[in-house]
Biopython code that builds the backbone (N, CA, C, O; Angstrom):
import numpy as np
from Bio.PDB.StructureBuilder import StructureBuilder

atoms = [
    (1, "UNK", "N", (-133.277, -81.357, -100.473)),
    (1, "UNK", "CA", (-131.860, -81.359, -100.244)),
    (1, "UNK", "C", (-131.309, -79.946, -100.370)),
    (1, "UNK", "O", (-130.533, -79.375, -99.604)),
    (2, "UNK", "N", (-131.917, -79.457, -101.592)),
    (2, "UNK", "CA", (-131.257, -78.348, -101.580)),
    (2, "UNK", "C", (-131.300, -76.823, -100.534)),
    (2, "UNK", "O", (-130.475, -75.913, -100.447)),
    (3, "UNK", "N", (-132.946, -77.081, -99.670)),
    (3, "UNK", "CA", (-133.106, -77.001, -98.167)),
    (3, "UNK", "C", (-131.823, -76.785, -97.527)),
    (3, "UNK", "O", (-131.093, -75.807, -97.368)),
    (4, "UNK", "N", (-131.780, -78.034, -97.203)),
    (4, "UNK", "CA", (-131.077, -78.497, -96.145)),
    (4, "UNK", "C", (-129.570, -77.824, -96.131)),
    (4, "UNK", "O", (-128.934, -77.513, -95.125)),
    (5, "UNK", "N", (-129.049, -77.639, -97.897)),
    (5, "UNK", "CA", (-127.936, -77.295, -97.662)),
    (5, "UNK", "C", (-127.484, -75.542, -97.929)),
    (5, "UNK", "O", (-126.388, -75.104, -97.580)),
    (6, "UNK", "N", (-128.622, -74.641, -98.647)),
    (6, "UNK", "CA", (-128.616, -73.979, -98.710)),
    (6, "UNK", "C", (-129.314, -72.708, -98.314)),
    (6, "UNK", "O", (-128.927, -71.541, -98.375)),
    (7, "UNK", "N", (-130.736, -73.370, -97.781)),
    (7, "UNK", "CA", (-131.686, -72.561, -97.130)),
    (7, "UNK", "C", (-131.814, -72.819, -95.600)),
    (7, "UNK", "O", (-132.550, -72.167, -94.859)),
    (8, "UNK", "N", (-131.150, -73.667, -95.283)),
    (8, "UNK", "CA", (-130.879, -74.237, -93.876)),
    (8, "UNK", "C", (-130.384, -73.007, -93.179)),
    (8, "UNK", "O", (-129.624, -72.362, -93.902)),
    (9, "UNK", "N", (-130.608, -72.420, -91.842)),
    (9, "UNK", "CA", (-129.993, -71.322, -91.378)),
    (9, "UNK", "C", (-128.213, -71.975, -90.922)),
    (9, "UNK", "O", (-127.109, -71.446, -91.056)),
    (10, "UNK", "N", (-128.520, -72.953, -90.515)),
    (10, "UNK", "CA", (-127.253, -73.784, -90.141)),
    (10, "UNK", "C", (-126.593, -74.910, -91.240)),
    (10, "UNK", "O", (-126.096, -75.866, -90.644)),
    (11, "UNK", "N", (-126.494, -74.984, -92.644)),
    (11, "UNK", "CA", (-126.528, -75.642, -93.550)),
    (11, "UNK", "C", (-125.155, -76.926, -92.831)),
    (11, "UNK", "O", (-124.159, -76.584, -92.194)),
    (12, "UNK", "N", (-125.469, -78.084, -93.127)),
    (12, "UNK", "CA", (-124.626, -79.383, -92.739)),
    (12, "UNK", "C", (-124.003, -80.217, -94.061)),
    (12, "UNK", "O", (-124.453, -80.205, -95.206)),
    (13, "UNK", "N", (-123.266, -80.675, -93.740)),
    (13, "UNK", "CA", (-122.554, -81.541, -94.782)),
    (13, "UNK", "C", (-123.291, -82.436, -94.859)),
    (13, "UNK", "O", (-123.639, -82.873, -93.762)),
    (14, "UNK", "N", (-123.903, -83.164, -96.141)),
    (14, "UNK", "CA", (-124.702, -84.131, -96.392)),
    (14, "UNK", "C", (-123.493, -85.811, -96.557)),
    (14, "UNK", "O", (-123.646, -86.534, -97.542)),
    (15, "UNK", "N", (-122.650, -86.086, -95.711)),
    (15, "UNK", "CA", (-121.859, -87.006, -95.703)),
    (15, "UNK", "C", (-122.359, -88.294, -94.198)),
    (15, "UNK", "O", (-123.318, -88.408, -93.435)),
    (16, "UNK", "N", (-120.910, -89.108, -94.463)),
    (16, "UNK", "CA", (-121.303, -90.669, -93.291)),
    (16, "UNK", "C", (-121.431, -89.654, -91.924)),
    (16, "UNK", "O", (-122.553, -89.842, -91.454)),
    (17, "UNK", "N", (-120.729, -88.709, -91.169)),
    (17, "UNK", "CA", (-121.264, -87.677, -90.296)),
    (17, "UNK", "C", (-122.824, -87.651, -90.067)),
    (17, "UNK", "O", (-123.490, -88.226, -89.207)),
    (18, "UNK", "N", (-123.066, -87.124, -90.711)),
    (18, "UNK", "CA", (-125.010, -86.410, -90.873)),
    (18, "UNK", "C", (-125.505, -88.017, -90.911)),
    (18, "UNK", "O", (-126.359, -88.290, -90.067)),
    (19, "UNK", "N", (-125.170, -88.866, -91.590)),
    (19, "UNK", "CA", (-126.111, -90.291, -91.824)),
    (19, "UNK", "C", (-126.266, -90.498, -90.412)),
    (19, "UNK", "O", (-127.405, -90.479, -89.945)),
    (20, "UNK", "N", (-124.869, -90.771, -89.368)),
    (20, "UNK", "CA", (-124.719, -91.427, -88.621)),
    (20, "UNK", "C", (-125.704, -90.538, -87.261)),
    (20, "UNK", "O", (-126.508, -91.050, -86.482)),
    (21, "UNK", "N", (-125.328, -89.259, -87.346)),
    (21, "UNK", "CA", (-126.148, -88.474, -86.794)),
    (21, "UNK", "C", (-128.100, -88.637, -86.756)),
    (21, "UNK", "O", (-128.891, -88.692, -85.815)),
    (22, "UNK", "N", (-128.281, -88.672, -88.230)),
    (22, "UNK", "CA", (-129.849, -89.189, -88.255)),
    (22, "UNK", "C", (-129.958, -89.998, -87.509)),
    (22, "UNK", "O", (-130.369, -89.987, -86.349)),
    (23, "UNK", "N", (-129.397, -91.164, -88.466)),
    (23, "UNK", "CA", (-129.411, -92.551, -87.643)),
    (23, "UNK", "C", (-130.067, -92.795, -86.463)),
    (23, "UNK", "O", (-131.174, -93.246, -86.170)),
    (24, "UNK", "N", (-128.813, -92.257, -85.662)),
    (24, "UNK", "CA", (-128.945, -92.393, -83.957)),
    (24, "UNK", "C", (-129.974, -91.311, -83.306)),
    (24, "UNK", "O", (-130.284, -91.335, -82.115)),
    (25, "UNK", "N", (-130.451, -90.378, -84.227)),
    (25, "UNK", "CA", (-131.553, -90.099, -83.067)),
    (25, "UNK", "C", (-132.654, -89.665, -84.057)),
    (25, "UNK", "O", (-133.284, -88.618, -83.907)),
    (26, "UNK", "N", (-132.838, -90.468, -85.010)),
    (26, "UNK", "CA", (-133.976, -91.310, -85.289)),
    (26, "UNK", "C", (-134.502, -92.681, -84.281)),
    (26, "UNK", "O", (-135.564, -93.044, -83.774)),
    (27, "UNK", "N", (-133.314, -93.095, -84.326)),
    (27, "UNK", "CA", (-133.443, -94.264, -82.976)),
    (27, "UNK", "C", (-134.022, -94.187, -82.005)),
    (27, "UNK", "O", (-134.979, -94.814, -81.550)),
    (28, "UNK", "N", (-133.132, -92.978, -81.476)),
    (28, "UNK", "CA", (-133.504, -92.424, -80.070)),
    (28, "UNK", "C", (-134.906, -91.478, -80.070)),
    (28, "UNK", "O", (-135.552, -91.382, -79.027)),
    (29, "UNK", "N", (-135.392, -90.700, -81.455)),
    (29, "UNK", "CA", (-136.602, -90.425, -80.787)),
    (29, "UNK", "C", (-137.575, -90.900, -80.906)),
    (29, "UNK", "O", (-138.606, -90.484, -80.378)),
    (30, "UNK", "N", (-137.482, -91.969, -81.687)),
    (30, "UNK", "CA", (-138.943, -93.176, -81.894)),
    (30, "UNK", "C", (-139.129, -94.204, -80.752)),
    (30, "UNK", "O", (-140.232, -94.429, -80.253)),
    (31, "UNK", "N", (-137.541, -95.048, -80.220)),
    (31, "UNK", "CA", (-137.760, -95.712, -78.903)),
    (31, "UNK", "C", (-136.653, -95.242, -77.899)),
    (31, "UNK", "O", (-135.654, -95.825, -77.479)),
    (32, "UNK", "N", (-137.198, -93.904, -77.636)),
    (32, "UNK", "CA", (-136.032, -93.295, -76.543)),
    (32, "UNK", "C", (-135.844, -94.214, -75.131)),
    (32, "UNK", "O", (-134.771, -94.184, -74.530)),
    (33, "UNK", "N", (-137.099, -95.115, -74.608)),
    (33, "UNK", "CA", (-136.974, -96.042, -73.847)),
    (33, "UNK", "C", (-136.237, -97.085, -74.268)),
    (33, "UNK", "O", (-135.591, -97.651, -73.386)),
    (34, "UNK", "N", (-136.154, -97.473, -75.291)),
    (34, "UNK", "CA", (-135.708, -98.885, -75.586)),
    (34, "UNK", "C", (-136.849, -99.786, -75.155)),
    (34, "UNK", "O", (-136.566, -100.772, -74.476)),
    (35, "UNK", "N", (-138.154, -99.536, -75.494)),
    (35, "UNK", "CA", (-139.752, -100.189, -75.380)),
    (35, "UNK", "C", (-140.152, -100.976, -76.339)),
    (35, "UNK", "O", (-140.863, -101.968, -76.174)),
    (36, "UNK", "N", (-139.448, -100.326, -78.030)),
    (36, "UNK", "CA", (-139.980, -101.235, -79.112)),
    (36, "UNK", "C", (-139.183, -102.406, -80.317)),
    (36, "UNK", "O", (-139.318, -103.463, -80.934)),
    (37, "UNK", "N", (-138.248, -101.179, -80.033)),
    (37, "UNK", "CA", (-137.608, -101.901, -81.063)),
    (37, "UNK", "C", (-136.721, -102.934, -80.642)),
    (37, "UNK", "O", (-136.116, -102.571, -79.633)),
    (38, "UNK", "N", (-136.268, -104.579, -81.182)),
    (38, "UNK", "CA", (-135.899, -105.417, -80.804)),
    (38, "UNK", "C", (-134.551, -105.257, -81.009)),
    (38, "UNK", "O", (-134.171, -104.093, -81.138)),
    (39, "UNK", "N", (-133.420, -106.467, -81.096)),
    (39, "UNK", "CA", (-132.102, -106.171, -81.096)),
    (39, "UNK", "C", (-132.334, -106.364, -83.120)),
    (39, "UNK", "O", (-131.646, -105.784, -83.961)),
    (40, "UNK", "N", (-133.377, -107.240, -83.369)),
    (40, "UNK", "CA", (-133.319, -107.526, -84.654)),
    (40, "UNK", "C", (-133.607, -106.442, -85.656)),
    (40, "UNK", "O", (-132.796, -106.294, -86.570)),
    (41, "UNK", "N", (-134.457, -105.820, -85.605)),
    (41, "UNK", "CA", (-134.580, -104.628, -85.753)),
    (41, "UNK", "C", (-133.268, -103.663, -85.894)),
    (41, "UNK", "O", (-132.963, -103.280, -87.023)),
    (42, "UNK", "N", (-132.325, -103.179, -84.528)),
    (42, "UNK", "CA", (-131.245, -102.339, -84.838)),
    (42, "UNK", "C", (-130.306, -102.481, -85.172)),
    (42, "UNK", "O", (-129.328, -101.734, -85.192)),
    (43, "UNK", "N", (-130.606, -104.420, -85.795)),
    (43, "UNK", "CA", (-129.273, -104.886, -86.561)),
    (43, "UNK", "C", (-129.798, -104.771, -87.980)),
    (43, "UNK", "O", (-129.021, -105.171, -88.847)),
    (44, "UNK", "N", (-130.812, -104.362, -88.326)),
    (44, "UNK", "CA", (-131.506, -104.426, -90.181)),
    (44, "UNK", "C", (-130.949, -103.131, -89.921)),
    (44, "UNK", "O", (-129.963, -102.889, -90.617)),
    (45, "UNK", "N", (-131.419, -101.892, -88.822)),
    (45, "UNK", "CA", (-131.564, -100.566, -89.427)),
    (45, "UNK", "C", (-129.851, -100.208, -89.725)),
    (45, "UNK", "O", (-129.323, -99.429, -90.519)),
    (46, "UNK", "N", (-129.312, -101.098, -88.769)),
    (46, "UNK", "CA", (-127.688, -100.653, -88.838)),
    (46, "UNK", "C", (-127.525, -99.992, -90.297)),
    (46, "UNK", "O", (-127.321, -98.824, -90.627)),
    (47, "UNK", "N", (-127.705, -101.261, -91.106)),
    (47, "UNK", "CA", (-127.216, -101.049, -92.263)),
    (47, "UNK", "C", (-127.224, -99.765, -93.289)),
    (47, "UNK", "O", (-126.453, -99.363, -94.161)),
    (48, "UNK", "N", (-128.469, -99.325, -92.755)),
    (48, "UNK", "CA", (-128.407, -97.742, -93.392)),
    (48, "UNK", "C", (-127.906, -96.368, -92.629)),
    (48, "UNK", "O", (-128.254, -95.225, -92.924)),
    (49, "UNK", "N", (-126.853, -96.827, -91.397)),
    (49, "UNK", "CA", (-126.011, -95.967, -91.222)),
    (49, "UNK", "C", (-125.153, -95.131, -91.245)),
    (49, "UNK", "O", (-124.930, -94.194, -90.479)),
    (50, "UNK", "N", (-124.488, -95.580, -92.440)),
    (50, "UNK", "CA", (-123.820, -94.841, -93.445)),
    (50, "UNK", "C", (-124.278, -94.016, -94.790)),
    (50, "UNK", "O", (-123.655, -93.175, -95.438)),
    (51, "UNK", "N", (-125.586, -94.558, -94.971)),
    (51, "UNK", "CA", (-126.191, -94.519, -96.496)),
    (51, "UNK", "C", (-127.320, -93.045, -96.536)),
    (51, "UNK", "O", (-127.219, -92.316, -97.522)),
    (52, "UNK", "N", (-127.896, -92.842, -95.927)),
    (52, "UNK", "CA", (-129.158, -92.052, -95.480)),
    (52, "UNK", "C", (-128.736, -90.363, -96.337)),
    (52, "UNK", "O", (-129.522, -89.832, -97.123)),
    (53, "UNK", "N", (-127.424, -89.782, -95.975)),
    (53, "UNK", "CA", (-126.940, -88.936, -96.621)),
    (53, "UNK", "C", (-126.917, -89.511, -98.341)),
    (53, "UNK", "O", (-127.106, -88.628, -99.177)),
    (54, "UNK", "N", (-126.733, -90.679, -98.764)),
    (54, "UNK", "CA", (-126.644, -90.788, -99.794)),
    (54, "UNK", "C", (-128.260, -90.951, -100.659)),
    (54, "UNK", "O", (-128.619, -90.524, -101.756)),
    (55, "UNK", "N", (-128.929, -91.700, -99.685)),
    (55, "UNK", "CA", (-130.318, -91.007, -99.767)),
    (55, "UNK", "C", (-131.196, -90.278, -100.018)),
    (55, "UNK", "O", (-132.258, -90.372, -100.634)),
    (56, "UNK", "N", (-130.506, -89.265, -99.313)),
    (56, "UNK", "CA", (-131.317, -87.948, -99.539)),
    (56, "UNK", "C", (-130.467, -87.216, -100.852)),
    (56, "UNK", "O", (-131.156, -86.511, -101.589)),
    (57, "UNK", "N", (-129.597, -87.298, -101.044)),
    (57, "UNK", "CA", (-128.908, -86.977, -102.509)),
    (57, "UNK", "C", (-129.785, -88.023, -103.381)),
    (57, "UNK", "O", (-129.786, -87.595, -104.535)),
    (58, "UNK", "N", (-130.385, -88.987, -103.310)),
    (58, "UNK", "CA", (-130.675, -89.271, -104.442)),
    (58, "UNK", "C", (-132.443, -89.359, -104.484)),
    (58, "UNK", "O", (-133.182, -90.052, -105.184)),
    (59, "UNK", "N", (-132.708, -88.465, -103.546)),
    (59, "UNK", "CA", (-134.685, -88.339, -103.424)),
    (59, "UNK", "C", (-134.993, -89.612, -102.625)),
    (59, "UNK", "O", (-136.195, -89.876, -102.600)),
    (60, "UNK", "N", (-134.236, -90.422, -101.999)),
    (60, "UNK", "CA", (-135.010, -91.674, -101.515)),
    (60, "UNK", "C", (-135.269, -91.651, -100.267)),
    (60, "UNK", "O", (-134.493, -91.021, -99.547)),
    (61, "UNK", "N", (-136.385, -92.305, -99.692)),
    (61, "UNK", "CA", (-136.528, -92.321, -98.585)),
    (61, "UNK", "C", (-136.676, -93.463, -97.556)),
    (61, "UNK", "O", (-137.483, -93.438, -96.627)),
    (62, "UNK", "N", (-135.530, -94.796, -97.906)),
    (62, "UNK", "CA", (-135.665, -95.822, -97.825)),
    (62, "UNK", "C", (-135.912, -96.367, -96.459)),
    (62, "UNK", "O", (-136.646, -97.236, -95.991)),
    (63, "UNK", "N", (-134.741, -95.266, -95.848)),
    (63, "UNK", "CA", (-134.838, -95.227, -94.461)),
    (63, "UNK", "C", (-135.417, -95.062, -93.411)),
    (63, "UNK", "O", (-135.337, -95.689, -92.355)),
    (64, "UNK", "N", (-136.273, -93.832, -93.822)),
    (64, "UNK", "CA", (-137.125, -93.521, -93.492)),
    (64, "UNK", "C", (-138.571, -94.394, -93.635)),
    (64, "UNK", "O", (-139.266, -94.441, -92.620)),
    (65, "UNK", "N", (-138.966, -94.960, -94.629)),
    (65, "UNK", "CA", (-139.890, -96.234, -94.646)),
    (65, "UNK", "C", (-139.531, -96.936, -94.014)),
    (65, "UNK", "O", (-140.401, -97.291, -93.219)),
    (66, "UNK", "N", (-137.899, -97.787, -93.785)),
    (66, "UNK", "CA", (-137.999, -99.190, -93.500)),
    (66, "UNK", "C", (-137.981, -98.688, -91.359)),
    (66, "UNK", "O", (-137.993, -99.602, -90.535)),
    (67, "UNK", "N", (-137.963, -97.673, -91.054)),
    (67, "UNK", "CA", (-137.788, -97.487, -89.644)),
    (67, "UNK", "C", (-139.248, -97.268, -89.624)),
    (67, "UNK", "O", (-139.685, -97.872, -88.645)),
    (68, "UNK", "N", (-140.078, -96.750, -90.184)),
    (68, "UNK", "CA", (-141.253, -96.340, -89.975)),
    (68, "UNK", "C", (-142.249, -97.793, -89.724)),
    (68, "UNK", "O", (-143.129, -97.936, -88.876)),
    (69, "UNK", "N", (-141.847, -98.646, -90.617)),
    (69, "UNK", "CA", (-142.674, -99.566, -91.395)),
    (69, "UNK", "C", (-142.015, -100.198, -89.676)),
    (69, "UNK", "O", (-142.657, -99.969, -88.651)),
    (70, "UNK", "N", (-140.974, -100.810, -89.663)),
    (70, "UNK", "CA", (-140.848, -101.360, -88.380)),
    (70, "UNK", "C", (-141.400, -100.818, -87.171)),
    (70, "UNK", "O", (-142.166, -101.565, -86.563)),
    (71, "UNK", "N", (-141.153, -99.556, -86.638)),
    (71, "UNK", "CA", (-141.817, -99.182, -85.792)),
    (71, "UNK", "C", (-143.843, -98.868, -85.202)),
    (71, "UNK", "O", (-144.489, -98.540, -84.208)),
    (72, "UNK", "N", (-144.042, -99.271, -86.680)),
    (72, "UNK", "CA", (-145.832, -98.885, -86.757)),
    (72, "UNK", "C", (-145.931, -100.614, -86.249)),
    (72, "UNK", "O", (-146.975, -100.804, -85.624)),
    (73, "UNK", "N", (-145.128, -101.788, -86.382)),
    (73, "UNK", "CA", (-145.242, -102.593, -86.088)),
    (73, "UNK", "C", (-145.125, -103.018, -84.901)),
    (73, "UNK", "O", (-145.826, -103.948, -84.501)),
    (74, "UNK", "N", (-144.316, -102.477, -84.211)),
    (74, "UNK", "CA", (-143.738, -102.937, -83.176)),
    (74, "UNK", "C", (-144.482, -101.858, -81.949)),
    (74, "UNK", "O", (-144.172, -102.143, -80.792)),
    (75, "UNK", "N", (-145.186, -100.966, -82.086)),
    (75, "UNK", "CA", (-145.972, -100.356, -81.651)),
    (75, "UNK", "C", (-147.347, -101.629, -81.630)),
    (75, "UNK", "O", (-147.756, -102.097, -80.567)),
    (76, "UNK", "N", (-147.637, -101.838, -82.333)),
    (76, "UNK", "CA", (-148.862, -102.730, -82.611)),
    (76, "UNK", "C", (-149.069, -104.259, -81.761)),
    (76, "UNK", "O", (-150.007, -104.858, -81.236)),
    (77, "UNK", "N", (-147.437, -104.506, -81.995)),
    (77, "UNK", "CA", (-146.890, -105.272, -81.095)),
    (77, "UNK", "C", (-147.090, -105.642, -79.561)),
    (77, "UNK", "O", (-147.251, -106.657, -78.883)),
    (78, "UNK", "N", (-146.973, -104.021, -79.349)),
    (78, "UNK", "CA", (-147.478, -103.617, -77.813)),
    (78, "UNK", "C", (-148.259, -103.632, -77.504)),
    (78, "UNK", "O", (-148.444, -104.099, -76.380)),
    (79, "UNK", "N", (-149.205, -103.185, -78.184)),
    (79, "UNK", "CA", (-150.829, -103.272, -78.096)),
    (79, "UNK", "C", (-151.435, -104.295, -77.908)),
    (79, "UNK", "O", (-152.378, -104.390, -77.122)),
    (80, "UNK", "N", (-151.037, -105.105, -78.519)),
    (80, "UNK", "CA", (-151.541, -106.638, -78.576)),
    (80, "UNK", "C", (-151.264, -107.145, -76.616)),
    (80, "UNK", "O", (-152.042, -107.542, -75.749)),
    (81, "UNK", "N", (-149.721, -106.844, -76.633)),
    (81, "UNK", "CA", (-149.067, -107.155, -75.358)),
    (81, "UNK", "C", (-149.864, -106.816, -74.078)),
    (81, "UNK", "O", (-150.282, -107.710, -73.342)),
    (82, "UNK", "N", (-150.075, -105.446, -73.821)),
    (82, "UNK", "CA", (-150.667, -104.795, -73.035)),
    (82, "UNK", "C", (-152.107, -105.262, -72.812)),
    (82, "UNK", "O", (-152.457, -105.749, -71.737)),
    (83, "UNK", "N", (-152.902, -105.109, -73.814)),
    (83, "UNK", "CA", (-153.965, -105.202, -73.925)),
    (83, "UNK", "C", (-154.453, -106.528, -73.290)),
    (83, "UNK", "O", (-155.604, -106.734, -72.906)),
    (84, "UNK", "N", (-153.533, -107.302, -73.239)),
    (84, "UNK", "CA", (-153.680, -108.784, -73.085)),
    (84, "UNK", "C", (-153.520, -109.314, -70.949)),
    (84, "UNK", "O", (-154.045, -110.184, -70.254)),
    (85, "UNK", "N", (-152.421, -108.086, -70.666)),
    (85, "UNK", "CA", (-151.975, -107.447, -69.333)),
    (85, "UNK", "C", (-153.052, -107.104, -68.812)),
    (85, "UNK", "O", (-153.525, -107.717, -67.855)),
    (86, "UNK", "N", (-153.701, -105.914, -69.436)),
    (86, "UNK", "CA", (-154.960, -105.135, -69.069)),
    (86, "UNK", "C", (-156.343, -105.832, -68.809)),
    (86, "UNK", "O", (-157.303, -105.301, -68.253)),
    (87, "UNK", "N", (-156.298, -106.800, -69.183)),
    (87, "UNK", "CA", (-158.055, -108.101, -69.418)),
    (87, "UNK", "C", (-157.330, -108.532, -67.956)),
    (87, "UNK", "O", (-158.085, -108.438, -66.988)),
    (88, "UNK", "N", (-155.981, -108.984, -67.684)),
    (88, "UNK", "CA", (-156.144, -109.868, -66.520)),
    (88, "UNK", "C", (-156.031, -108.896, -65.275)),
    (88, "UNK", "O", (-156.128, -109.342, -64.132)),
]
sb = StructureBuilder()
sb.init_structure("model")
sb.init_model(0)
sb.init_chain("A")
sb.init_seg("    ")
for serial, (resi, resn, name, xyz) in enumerate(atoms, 1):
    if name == "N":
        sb.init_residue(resn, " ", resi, " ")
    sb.init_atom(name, np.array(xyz, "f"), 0.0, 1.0, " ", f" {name:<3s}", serial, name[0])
structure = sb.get_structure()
């Protein structure tokens, strides 16, 4: 954190701004197609839209797991999908 706000060449306000900012292109650069993630999915992640700045003030990385943890899934997801495409 202290990075981000002081060694940062461009230092940012760690507020709902910056959350909402992650947020959305965390979104956007894990399923910039809109390929993996379901609607169910960007209604759980909603919730840490606001919070993520509060997050990183407090060392956590909740957000970062629970998008990860969904997306290693939903990748896997595909695999299964495709793979299944690909035999026929």
């Amino acid at each position: 954190m202290g990075v981000m706000q002081e060694g940062h060449y461009s230092p940012r306000s760690l507020d709902d701004s910056f959350s909402m900012k992650v947020y959305d292109k965390s979104i956007e650069n894990l399923d910039y197609g809109k390929k993996f993630f379901l609607q169910s999915d960007i209604d759980q992640l909603s919730a840490y839209k606001l919070t993520i700045d509060d997050q990183i003030k407090d060392n956590s990385l909740e957000f970062f797991d629970k998008i990860n943890t969904i997306f290693v899934k939903r990748v896997e997801d595909a695999k299964k999908f495709y793979t299944t495409l690909l035999e026929k």
